[in-house]
N, C-alpha and C positions, 0 to 999 in steps of 0.2 A: 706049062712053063710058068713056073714065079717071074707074078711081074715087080716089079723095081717097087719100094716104099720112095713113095712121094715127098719131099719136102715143103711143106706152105709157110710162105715169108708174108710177113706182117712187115708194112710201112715205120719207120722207125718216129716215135713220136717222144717230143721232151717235156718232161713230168712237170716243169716249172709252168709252160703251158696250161696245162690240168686245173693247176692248183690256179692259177689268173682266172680260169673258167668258172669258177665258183664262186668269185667276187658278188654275184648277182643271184645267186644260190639259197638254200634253206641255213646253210651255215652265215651269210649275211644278213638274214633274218633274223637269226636266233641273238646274235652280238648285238645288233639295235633297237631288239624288242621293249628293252628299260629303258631305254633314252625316249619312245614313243608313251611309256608312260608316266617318264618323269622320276622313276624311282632307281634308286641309286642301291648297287650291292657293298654292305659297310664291314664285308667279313677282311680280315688281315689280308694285303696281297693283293687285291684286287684296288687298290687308292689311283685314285683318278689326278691328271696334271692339272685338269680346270681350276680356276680359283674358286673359294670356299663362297659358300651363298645359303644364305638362313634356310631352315628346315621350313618345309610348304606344309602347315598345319592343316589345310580345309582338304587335306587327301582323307583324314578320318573321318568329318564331315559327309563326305560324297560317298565316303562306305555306308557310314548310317542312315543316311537316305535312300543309297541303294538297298539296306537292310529295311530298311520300313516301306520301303515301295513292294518290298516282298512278300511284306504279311498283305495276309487276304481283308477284304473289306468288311467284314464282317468285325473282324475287330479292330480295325481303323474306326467303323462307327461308333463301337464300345467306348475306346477311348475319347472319342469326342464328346459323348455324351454324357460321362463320367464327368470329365474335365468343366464342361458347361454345367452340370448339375454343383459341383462342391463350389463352382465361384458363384453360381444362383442362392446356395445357402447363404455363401458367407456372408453375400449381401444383405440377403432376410436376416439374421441375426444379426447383425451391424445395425439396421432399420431400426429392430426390434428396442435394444440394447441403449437406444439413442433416445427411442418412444418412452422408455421404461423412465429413462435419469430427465426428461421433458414434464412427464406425468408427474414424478415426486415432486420435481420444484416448485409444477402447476398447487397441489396440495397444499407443497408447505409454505406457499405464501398467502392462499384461501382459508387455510385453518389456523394462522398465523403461531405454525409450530418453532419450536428450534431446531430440528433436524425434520431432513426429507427423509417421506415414511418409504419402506423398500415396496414397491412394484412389480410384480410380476403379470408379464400380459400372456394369456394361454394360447394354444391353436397355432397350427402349420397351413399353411407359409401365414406369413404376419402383412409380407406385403399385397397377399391378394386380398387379405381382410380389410384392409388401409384403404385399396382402392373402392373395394365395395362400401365404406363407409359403417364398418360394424367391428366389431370384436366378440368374439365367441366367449370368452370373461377376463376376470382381471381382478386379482387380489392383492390385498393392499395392505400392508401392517403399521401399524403406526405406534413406536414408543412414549412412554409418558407424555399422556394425553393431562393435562389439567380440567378439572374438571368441578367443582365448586371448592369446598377444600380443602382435597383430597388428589391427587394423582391418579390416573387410571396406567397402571403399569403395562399394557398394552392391549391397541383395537386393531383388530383382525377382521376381515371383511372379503367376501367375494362377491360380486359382480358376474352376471350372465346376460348374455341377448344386448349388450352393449350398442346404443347408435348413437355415433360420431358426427359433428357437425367439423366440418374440415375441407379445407384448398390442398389435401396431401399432407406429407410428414412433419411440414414445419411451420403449418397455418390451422391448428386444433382449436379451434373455439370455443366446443364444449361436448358436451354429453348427454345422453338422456340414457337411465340406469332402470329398464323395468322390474328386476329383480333383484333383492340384494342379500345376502346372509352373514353372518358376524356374529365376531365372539367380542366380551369386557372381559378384561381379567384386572380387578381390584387385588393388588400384591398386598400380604400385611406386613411384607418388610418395608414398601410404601408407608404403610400405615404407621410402624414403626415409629418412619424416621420424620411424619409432617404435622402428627397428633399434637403439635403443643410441646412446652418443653420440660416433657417427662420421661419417666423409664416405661411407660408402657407396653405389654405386649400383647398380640391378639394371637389366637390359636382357635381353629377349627372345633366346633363339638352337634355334630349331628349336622342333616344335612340343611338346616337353615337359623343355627346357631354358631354367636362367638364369645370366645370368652376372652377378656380383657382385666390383666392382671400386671401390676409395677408398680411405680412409685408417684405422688405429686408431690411439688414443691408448694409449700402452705407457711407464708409466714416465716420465712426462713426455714421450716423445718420438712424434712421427708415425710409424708405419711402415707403406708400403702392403700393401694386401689386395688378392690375388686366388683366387676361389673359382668353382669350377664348380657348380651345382646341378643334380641330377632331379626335377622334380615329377613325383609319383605317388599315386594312390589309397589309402587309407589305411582299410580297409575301405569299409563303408559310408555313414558319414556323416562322414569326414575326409580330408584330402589329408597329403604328409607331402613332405619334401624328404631328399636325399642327396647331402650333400655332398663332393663330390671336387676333388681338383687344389688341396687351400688351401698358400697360398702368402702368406708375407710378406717384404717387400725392404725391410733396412737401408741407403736409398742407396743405391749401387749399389758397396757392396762386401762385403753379405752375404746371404742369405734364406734366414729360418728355416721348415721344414716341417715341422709338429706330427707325432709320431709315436717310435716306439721302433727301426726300422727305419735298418738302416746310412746308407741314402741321405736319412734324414729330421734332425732336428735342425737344428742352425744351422751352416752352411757357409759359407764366403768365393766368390766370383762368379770367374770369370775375371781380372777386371777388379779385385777385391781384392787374390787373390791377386798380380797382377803389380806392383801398389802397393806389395806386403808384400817382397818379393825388392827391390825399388828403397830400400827404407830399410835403412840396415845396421846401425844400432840395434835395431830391430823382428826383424831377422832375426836377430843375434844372440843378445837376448833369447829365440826363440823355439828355439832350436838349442841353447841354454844347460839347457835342460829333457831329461833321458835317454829320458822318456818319449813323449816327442814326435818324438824323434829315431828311437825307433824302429819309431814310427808312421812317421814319414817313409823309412823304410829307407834310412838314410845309412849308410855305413863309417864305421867309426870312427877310421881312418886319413884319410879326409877327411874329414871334421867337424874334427879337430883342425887340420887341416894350413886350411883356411875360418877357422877362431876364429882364428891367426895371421896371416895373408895376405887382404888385404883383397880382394883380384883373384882368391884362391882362392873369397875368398865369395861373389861378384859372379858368379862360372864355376858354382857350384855351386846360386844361389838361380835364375841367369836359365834353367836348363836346363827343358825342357818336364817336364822327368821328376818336379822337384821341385815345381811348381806344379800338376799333376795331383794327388801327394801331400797338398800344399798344403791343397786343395779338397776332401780327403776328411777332415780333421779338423773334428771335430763339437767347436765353440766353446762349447757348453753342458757337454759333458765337461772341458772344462778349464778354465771357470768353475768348476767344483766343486770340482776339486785344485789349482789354482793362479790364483787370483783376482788377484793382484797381478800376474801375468803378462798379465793382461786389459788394466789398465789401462795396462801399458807397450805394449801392441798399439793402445790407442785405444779400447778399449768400455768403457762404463758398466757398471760390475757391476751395476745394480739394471734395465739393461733388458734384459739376459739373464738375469735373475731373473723380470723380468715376462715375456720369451718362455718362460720354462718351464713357467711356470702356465697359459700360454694350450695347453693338450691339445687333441685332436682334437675330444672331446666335447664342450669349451668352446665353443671354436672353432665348433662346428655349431652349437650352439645357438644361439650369438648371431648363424648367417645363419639360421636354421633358418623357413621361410615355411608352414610347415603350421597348420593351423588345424579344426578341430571342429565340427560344426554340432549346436544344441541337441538332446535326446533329444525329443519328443514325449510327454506322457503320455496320449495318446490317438491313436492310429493310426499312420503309417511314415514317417519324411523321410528321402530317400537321395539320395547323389551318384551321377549316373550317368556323368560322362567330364569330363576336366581337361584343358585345353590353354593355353597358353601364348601368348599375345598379344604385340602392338608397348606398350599401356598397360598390361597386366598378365596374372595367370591369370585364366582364367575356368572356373567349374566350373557343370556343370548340373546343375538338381536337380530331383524326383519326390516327389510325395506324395501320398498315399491313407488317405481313414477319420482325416480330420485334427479334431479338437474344438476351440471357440475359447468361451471363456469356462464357464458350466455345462453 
């Protein structure tokens, strides 16, 4: 027998109900999960009634912290370490940089220069050398140096094994320097511009020779210079020059060479002399003199028969014989006995007054390139070797058990 299909009734329940039951729910969760952390949704449509209140800036903040709390510690230490390293340098370089512009001015008022020489102190870190009381070295350039005078166009030097007398970085009191090395460099554009007030110029020729060539001023008048120089060692702490071959040219019909010696004095040129035989005033005048005449070794049977016959004179001045003679009279000896006889020849009495003043001694000195390096009053400065450069000399120098300030 079919039994009956059963009807089962459910309690009638209102859906408004329901939805009240969920006020405490995951859907009330999910609606006030931004308010719990502060962050606001700014897309269109969703604008809030609350009134308007500034943007909380330290929410990016607290991300980047939560992002750095995340890296591993290994490189949290990296950065710390880094970070402490490059502000440890800057220090040490700050130190140094500060040691360096102390040092110059300490210099440039013991050497009583015009400008502070540049400084550079060697070795990392600077401030562990500061405390330990030393420096590992330190070189020191120094522009135009004066030096007796002459100029020394720049002194270069370095320093090792330094020990510092010192209360720290800004109580230095001095120095003791057991080793030193150094360069002179003697400029001849220096030399150029202090030699006196001439055109001279020096140039390099071999490796302990100069050659010095321009103009003097004599008496009013230019007359060129040329001079041979030796640099050489001059003991220990000096160089010294020797000069040879001076030589000055009146134009080119005389050149005077300082000196007592038959072949020195002021002579007529080739090229003088044959000027002197072509003028027959000049020749006359100069034949008219007994004494000259018998410098020149003429007869006196022609000399007379030349003073008469103008053709005799002309045969007698164009001969090779008499222009050899010519060239051996020293124009300074006869400036002294017969002055008036100078000026009917064509020279200025007062500048063969001025060449006679200028002597060999003179004359050196005013090319003379040596120069001196200060004594030390505490420990040894010496030149060790001199040579001769294309820009100038250069001499090296040594020093040892050197004291710098107390």
């Amino acid at each position: 027998m079919r039994t009956p299909h059963r009807i089962t009734t459910h309690p009638y329940t209102n859906p408004y109900e329901e939805l009240a039951a969920l006020d405490d729910g995951p859907l009330e969760e999910f609606l006030h999960e931004d308010e719990d952390e502060d962050e606001y949704d700014d897309e269109p449509g969703n604008e809030q009634d609350d009134a308007w209140a500034p943007p909380n800036h330290r929410r990016g903040s607290r991300r980047r912290r939560k992002r750095f709390a995340g890296l591993p510690f290994a490189t949290k230490a990296a950065v710390l370490v880094l970070s402490l390293a490059a502000f440890v340098t800057l220090a040490d370089r700050w130190a140094l940089l500060y040691a360096e512009h102390q040092a110059g001015e300490r210099l440039k008022d013991q050497l009583h220069l015009t400008a502070a020489p540049e400084v550079e102190i060697g070795g990392f870190p600077f401030l562990t050398q500061l405390a330990d009381d030393r420096l590992d070295s330190v070189k020191v350039t120094v522009p135009d140096v004066a030096a007796d005078r002459v100029s020394l166009a720049k002194v270069s030097a370095t320093a090792t094994g330094i020990r510092l007398d010192s209360d720290g970085l800004t109580a230095l009191r001095g120095a003791r320097i057991p080793e030193l090395h150094g360069e002179v460099l003697l400029s001849f554009d220096d030399l150029h511009r202090e030699l006196g007030a001439s055109q001279v110029t020096f140039t390099g020729h071999g490796h302990d020779r100069v050659r010095a060539r321009g103009t003097l001023p004599v008496a009013g008048h230019e007359v060129r210079v040329r001079a041979d120089a030796r640099i050489r060692r001059d003991g220990e702490r000096g160089i010294s020059t020797r000069i040879g071959g001076m030589r000055l040219d009146i134009g080119d019909v005389a050149t005077y060479r300082p000196g007592v010696r038959a072949s020195e004095g002021l002579h007529l040129t080739q090229r003088g002399a044959a000027r002197l035989t072509k003028e027959t005033a000049k020749a006359k005048a100069l034949l008219s003199v007994p004494s000259i005449v018998r410098r020149l070794g003429v007869p006196d049977a022609t000399l007379q028969e030349a003073l008469r016959d103008d053709t005799r004179l002309a045969a007698l001045t164009g001969s090779a014989d008499f222009a050899r003679q010519a060239m051996r009279l020293n124009l300074i000896d006869l400036a002294a006995g017969h002055p008036e006889l100078l000026k009917l020849l064509g020279y200025d009495p007062a500048l063969l007054a001025g060449l006679s003043s200028l002597t060999r001694p003179v004359l050196a000195d005013q090319l003379s390139l040596g120069f001196r390096l200060p004594h030390p009053q505490d420990g040894e400065l010496r030149l060790r070797d001199v040579r001769v450069e294309k820009d100038g000399i250069r001499v090296r120098v040594t020093g040892a058990s050197l004291a710098i300030g107390r």
